[in-house]
C-alpha positions, 0 to 999 in steps of 0.5 A, spaced: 199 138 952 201 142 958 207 145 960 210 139 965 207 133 959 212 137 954 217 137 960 217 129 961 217 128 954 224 132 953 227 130 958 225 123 957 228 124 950 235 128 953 235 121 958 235 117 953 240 121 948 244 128 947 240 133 944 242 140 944 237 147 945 236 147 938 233 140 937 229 140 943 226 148 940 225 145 933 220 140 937 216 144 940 215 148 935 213 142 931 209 141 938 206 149 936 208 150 943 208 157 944 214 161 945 213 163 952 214 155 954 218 154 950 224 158 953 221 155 961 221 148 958 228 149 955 230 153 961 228 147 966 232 143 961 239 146 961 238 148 969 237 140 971 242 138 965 238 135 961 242 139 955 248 142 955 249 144 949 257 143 951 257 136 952 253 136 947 259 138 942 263 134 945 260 128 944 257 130 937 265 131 934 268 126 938 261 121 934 263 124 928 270 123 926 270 117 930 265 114 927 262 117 921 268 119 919 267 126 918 273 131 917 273 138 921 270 143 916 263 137 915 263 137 922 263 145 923 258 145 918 253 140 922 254 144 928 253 151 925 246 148 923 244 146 931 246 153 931 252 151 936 255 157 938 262 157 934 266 159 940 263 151 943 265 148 936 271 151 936 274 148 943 270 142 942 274 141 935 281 143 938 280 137 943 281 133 937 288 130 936 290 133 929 294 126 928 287 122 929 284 126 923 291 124 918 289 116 922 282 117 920 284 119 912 288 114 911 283 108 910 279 112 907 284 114 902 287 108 901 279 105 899 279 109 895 284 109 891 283 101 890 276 104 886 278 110 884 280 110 876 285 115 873 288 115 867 295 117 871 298 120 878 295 126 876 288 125 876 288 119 881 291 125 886 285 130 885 279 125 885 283 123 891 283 130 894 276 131 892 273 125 895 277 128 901 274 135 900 268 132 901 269 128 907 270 135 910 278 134 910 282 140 909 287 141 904 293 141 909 291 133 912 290 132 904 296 134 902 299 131 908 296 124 907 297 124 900 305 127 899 308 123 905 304 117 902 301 116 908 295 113 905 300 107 904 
């Protein structure tokens, strides 16, 4: 595959969809593109912004509390495996109203205090607190939803 083909199919793929440096990299290396081309092609890329890890950020965090309903440790974690750099995560994730992270657990907590099984207050507040644990909530939006009531 030549140089501009490769160029065509990212950037046809970046039309398509946001992608970051790191993804559009790990398919060329999957490609066995050798690495000089790499860094022309992705150069090209950023420069013609077909990728803008940046826009990238922004988009990917706003997609993944809004949507997936993920919390703010999950979503860092995901961005640190596109190697998205932390000062890019950082200010991307402080665009986010912290009042939309409490909106965003209090459904899911109140669904799952529906299923949830426990023999009393105690233990139904610390499977609550894992499950929002898991979900990539902190302790200070947890303890907020579940001592004010907010998931009521």
């Amino acid at each position: 595959m030549t140089e501009q083909q490769i160029y065509q199919k990212l950037s046809a793929a970046c039309a398509s969809a946001e992608h970051c440096s790191y993804e559009m990299t790990e398919k060329m290396s999957r490609w066995q593109v050798p690495d000089d081309v790499q860094a022309r092609v992705i150069e090209r890329l950023v420069s013609e912004r077909f990728v803008d890890d940046e826009r990238y950020c922004r988009f990917f965090v706003r997609d993944k509390i809004l949507y997936n309903k993920w919390g703010r440790r999950k979503v860092e974690q995901a961005l640190r495996l596109k190697r998205i750099p932390e000062a890019v995560a950082a200010a991307a994730l402080d665009e986010i109203d912290p009042q939309v992270y409490a909106d965003i657990l209090r459904p899911l907590l109140q669904a799952k205090r529906k299923t949830a099984k426990a023999a009393n207050a105690y233990e139904l507040n610390g499977k609550l607190t894992r499950f929002a644990l898991g979900r990539g909530f902190t302790m200070d939006v947890i303890r907020e939803c579940l001592g004010d009531g907010c998931e009521d």
